[in-house]
N, C-alpha and C positions, 0 to 999 in steps of 0.2 A: 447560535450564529450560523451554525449549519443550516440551517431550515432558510434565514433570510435568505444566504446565497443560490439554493433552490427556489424560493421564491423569485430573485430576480434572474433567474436564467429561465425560469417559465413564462415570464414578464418578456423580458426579452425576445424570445424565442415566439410570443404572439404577437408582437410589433412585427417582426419580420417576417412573418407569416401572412399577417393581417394587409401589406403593402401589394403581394402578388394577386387577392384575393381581390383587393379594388381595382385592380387595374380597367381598364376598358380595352373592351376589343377593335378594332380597326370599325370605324365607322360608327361607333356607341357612344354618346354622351358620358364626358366625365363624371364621375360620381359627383353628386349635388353638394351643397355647402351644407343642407340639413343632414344627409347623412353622416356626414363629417361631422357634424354636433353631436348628433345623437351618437355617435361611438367614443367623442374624446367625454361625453357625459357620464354614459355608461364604465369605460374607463377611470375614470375620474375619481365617481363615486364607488367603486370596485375596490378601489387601493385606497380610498378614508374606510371604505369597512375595516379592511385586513389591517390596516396602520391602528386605529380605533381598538379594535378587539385586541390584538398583540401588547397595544397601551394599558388598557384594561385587565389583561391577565397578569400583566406585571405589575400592575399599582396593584391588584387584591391579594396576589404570592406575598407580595414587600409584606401589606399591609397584616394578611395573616400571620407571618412571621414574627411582624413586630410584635402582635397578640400575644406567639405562642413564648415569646423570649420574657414580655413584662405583662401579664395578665391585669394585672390593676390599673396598666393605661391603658386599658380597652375602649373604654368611652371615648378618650381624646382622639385613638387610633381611627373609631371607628367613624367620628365625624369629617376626621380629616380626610380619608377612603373617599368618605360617600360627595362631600365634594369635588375632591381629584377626578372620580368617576365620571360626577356631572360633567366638569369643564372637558374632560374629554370627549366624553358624547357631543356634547355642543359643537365641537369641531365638524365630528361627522356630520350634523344635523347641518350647520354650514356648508358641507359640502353636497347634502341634495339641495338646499335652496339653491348655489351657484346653479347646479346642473338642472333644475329644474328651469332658471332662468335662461341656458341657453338653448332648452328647447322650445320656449318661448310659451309655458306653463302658466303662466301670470294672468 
């Protein structure tokens, strides 16, 4: 739990960072709608990786474990793994198709 709340004071701390960084100078065009896309994309799909992968390390810990506690339910352990896996991946894989959509990728 330690690490999350490092994780969102990193988060944090690059939205607030990221606000002074777009601003425009006196006479400059405001930052365009596509750059605005292509960063909340990049964002987006940034935080399905790390949510994805954090999901992932915890469903194969669990799942070893269960391995290591009843060795003869290996087989059922390890089909149930490899789909949890999958449906997690497909999340992320969900989240570049959105992000690909609003870069207008299609």
């Amino acid at each position: 739990m330690k690490n999350f709340g490092r994780f969102v004071a990193v988060a944090a701390s690059m939205l607030v960072a990221v606000n002074p960084a777009m601003a425009a100078e006196a006479g400059e065009a405001v930052a365009s709608g596509d750059a605005m896309k292509g960063l909340a994309a990049g964002l987006g799909l940034g935080i399905a990786a790390a949510g994805g992968a954090f999901g992932q390390s915890k469903a194969i810990a669990a799942g070893l474990e269960g391995i290591g506690r009843n060795p003869g339910a290996a087989g059922q352990i390890k089909g149930s793994l490899i789909i949890g896996l999958v449906l997690i991946e497909s999340l992320v894989i969900y989240s570049l198709v959105v992000s690909l959509g609003l870069l207008g990728k299609f």
